[in-house]
C-alpha positions in Angstrom: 109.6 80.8 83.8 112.6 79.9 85.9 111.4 82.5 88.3 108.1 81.3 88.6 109.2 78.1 89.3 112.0 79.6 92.4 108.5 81.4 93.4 106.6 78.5 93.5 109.2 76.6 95.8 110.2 79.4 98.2 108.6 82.2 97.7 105.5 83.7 99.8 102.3 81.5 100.4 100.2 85.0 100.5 98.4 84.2 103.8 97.6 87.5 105.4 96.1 89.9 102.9 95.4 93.9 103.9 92.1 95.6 104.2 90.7 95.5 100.4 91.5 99.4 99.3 89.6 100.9 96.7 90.7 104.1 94.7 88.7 106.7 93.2 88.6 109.5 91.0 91.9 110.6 89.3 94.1 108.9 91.6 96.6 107.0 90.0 95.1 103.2 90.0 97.9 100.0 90.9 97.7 97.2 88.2 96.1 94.8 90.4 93.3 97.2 91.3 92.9 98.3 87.4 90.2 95.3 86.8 88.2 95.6 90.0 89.2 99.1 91.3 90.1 97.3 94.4 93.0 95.2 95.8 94.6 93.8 98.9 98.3 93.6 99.2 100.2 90.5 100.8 101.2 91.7 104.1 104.3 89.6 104.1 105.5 90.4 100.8 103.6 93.4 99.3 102.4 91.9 96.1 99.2 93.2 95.4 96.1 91.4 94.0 92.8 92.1 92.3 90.1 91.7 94.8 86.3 91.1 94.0 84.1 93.0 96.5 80.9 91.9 95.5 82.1 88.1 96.3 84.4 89.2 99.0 87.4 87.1 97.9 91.0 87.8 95.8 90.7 87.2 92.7 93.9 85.1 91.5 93.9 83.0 88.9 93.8 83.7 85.3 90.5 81.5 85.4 88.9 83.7 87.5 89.7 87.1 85.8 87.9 85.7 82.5 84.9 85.0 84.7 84.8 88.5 86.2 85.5 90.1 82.7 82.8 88.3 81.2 80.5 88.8 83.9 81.0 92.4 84.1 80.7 92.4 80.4 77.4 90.7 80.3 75.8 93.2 82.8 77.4 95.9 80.9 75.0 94.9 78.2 72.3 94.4 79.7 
């Protein structure tokens, strides 16, 4: 928690994101692109983040991940 706060203060605002890279086949997957199969990576820092290509926009938010879950889920069962 303490780090998250220290993050929060000083750490990187995540401006300038890299080209969104998708991996397929066997390849070893990153966590961030484990959800959508695709991320972009901070280009400051290097954290990655899930990135929605359908919408064209990181997804970052705990809010948001629900929503994509549950939307994949209900075309999944459709």
């Amino acid at each position: 928690m303490v780090a998250k706060l220290i993050d929060v203060l000083f750490g990187c605002r995540h401006s300038r994101y890299s080209f969104p890279v998708t991996i397929r086949g066997t390849a070893r997957r990153p966590q961030a692109g484990a959800l959508t199969g695709t991320y972009v990576a901070c280009l400051d820092c290097g954290r990655e983040f899930r990135y929605d290509w359908q919408e064209m926009k990181v997804i970052t938010s705990q809010f948001e991940r629900r929503e994509y879950v549950a939307s994949l889920a209900t075309k999944h069962a459709a």
